[in-house]
N, C-alpha and C positions, 0 to 999 in steps of 0.2 A: 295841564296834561290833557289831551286828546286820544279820543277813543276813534278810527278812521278804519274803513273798509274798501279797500285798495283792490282792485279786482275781485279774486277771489279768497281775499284773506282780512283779517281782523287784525290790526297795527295799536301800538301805544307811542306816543312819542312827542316833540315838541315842538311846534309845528310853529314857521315862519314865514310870511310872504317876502316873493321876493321883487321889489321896485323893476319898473321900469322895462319891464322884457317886451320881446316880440310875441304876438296874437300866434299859440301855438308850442311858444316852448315851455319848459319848464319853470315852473311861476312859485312851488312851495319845496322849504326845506324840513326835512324829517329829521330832527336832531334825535341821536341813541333811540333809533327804534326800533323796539321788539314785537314778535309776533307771537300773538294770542293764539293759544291750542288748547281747550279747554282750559284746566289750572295751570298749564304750563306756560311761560313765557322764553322764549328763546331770539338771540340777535337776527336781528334782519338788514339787508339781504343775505342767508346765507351764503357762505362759503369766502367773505369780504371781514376785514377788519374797518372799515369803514365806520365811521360815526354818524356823519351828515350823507342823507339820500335827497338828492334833488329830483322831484317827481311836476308833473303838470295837474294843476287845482281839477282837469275836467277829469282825470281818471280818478278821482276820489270820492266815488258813491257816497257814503256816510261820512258827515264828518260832527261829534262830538263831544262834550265836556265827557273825559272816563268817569267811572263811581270813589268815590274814596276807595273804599276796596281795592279798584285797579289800581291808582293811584301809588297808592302804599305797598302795593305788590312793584311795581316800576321802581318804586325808592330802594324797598329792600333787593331790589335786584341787582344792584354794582357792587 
C-alpha cells in the first residue's frame, strides 16, 4: 500500500509500473485509489466508477510505504 501526493491531494492505492512506454506518457497504475481528507477517505477520481487510474510517475511528488493505520483504514474501506 502507498501513501502518494498527486498534485495537490493525498492518494492511498496500489501502485504498478508500467513496462515499456514512451518518455512522457503515462508510466503508473493506481489500483482503487482513494483520497485522503483528513480521517476521511473517499474514491478517486471523483465522479468515475473506475478502479485503475493510469497517471505519469513525474506528476507524483511523494511517493511512499502508507502507516499501518492507513493501511487498515484502505482494508476496511471496501
Amino acid at each position: 500500500m502507498r501513501l502518494l501526493r498527486l498534485q495537490d491531494q493525498w492518494l492511498l492505492a496500489l501502485v504498478n509500473e508500467v513496462e515499456d512506454v514512451q518518455y512522457g506518457d503515462p508510466d503508473c497504475i493506481l489500483k482503487r485509489p482513494l483520497e485522503v481528507n483528513g480521517d476521511e477517505l473517499t474514491p478517486w477520481p471523483p465522479y468515475s466508477d473506475d478502479t485503475e487510474v493510469v497517471v505519469r510517475s513525474s506528476d507524483i511528488t511523494v511517493l511512499v510505504n502508507a502507516s499501518r493505520k492507513m493501511t487498515a483504514r484502505y482494508i476496511e474501506f471496501e
